[in-house]
C-alpha positions as CSV (number, residue, x, y, z in Angstrom):
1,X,-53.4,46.0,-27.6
2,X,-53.8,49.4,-29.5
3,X,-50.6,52.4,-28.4
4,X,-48.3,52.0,-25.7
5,X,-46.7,54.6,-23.7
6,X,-46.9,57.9,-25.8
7,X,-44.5,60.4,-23.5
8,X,-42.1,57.6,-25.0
9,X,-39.7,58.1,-28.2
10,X,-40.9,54.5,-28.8
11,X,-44.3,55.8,-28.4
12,X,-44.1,58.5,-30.5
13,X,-42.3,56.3,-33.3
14,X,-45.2,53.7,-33.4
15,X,-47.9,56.3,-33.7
16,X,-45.8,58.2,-36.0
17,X,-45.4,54.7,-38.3
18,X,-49.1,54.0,-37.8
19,X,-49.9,57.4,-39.3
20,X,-47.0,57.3,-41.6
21,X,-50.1,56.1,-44.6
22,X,-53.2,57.6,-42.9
23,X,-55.0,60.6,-42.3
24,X,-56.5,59.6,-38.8
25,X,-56.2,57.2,-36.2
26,X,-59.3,55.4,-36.8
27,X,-61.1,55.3,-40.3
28,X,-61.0,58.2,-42.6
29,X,-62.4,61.3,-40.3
30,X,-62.0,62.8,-37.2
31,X,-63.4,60.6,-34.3
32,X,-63.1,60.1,-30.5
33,X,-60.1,57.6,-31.2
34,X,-58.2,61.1,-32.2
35,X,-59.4,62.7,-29.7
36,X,-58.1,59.7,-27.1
37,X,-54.8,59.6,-28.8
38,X,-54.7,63.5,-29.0
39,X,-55.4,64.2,-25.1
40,X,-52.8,62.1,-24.6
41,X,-50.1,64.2,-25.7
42,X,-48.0,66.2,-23.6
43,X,-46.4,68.5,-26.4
44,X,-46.5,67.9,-30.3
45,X,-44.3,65.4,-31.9
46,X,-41.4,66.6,-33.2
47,X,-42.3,67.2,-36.5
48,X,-38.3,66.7,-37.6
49,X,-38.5,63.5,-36.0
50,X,-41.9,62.5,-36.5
51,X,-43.5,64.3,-39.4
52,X,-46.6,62.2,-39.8
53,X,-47.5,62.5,-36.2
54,X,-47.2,66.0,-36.0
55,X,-49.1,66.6,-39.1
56,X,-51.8,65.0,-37.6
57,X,-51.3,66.7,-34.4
58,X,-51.6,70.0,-36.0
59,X,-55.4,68.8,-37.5
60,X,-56.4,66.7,-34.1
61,X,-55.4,70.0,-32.4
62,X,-57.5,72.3,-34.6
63,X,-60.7,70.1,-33.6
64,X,-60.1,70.7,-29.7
65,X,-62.6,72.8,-29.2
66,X,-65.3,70.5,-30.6
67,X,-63.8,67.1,-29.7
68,X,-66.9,66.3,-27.5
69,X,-69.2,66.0,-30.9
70,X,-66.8,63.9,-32.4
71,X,-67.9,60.3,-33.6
72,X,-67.5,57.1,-31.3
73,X,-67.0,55.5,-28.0
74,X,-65.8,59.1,-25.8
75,X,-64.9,56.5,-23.0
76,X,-62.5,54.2,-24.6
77,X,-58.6,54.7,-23.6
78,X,-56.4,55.9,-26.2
79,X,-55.0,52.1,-25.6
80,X,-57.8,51.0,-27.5
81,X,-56.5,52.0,-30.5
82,X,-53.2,51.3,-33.0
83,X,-51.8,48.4,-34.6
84,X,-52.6,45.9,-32.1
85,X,-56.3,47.1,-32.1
86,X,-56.3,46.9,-35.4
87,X,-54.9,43.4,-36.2
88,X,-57.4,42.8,-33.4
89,X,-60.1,44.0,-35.6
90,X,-58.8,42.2,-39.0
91,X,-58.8,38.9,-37.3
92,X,-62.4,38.9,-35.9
93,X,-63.5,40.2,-39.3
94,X,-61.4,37.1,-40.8
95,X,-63.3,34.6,-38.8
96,X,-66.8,36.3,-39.4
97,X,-66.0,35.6,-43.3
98,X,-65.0,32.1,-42.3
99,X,-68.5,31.2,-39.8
100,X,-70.4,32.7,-42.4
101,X,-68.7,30.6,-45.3
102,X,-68.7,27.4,-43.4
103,X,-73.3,28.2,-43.2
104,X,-74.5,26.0,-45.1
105,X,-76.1,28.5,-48.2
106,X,-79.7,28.5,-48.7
107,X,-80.9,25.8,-51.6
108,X,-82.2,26.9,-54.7
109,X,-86.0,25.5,-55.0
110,X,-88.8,25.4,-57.5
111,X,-91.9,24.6,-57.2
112,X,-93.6,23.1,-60.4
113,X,-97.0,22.1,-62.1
114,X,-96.5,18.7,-63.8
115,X,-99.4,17.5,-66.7
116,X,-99.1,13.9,-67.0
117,X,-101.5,12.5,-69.9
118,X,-102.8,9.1,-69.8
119,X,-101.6,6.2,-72.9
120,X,-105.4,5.8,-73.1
121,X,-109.2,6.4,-71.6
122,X,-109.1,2.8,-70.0
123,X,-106.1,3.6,-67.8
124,X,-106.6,3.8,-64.2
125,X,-105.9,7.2,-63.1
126,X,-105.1,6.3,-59.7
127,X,-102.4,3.5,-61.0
128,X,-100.7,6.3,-63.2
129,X,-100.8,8.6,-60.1
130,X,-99.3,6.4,-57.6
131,X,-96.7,5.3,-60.5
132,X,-95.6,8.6,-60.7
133,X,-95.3,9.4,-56.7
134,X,-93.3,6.3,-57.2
135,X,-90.3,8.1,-58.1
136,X,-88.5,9.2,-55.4
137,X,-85.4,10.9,-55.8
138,X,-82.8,13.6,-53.3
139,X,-84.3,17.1,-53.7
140,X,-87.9,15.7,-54.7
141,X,-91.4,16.4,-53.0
142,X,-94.6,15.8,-54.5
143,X,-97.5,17.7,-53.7
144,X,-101.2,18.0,-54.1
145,X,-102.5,16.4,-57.5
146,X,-105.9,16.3,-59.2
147,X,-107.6,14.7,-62.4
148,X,-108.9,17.1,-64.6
149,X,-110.7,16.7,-67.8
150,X,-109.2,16.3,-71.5
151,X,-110.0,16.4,-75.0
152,X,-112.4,13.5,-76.1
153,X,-113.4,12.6,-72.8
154,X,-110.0,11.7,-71.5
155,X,-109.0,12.7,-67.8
156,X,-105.1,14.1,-67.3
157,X,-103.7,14.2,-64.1
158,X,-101.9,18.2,-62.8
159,X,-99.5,17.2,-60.0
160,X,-97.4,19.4,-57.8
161,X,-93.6,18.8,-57.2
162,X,-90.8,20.9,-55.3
163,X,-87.5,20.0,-56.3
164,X,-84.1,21.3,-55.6
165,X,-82.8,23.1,-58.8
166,X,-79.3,21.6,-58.3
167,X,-80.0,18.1,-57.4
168,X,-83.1,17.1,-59.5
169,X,-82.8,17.4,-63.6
170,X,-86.3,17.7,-64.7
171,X,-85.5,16.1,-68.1
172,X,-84.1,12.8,-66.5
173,X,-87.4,12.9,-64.3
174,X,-89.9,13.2,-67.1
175,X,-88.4,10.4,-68.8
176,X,-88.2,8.5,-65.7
177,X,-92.0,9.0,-65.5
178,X,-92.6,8.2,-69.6
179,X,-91.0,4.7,-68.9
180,X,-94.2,4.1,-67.3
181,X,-95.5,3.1,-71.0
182,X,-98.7,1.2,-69.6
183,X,-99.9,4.7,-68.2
184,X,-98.6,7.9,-69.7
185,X,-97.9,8.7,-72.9
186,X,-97.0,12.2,-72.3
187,X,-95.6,14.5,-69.8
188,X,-95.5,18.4,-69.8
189,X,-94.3,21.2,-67.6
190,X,-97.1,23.8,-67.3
191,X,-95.7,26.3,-64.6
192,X,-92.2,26.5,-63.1
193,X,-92.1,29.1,-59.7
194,X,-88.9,30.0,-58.0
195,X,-88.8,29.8,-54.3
């Protein structure tokens, strides 16, 4: 929508209202919108009648000369611009905030290095390990895993895990895996990594 006719008094009211609380038609410096609105004007406002619009008449006019190198679109009508154009604008910025609220937001992940020690020498490390990977839970991904070695000839097993830091507590999971009494008898964090 933007200014209607502005050879009009009703014209020159709205533009007069629309300036009545800023300094330029569009933004906070001289631009091509001024200069649209500006060319567009017969003779000043009144500035009895219409003191806001001829104040910014008087600074639009003292840019004539250079309203070629003004900022902006030199091609749009001076309809472009006003109220309408700007409720226009406020709207579509109000439903780019909502589309970009209603995105799903990205999911807070860690990766993790989980040492798992065995109850005793005699326990099968591949048991332990699949009793472990067992677990499933939402927000949980094992990884790669490998047996290395331990103090007095034990083996312990180093296992990765992704988890999502909302949805998985890592306290509830190392118990989980300590109920597994036959196999571990200890479990132990070694690296947490933000992804």
């Amino acid at each position: 929508m933007g200014f209607s006719d502005l050879y009009t008094h009703e014209g020159l009211d709205e533009l007069n209202t629309w300036l009545a609380n800023r300094s330029f038609i569009d933004g906070y410096w001289m631009t091509q919108a001024d200069a649209a609105v500006c060319r567009q004007l017969i003779d000043p406002p009144d500035a009895v009648k219409y003191p806001h619009a001829r104040r910014w008449f008087n600074t639009a006019d003292s840019h004539f000369p250079v309203f070629y190198k003004l900022p902006g679109d030199p091609a749009k009508p001076y309809t472009a611009y006003g109220p309408g154009a700007a409720e226009a604008e406020a709207n579509r910025l109000a439903e780019d905030r909502k589309r970009r609220a209603a995105r799903p937001s990205a999911t807070a992940k860690s990766k993790l290095l989980l040492e798992v020690i065995p109850w005793e020498e005699e326990v099968d490390l591949a048991l332990m390990e699949g009793a472990v990977r067992s677990i499933e839970r939402d927000g949980l991904a094992w990884g790669t895993s490998e047996f290395l070695p331990a103090r007095h000839g034990k083996k312990k097993l180093h296992i990765n895990l992704v988890v999502e830091d909302e949805t998985v507590n890592l306290a509830e999971l190392e118990r989980d895996i300590q109920l597994f009494e036959n196999y571990v008898k200890q479990t132990d964090i070694l690296t947490t990594k933000k992804l």
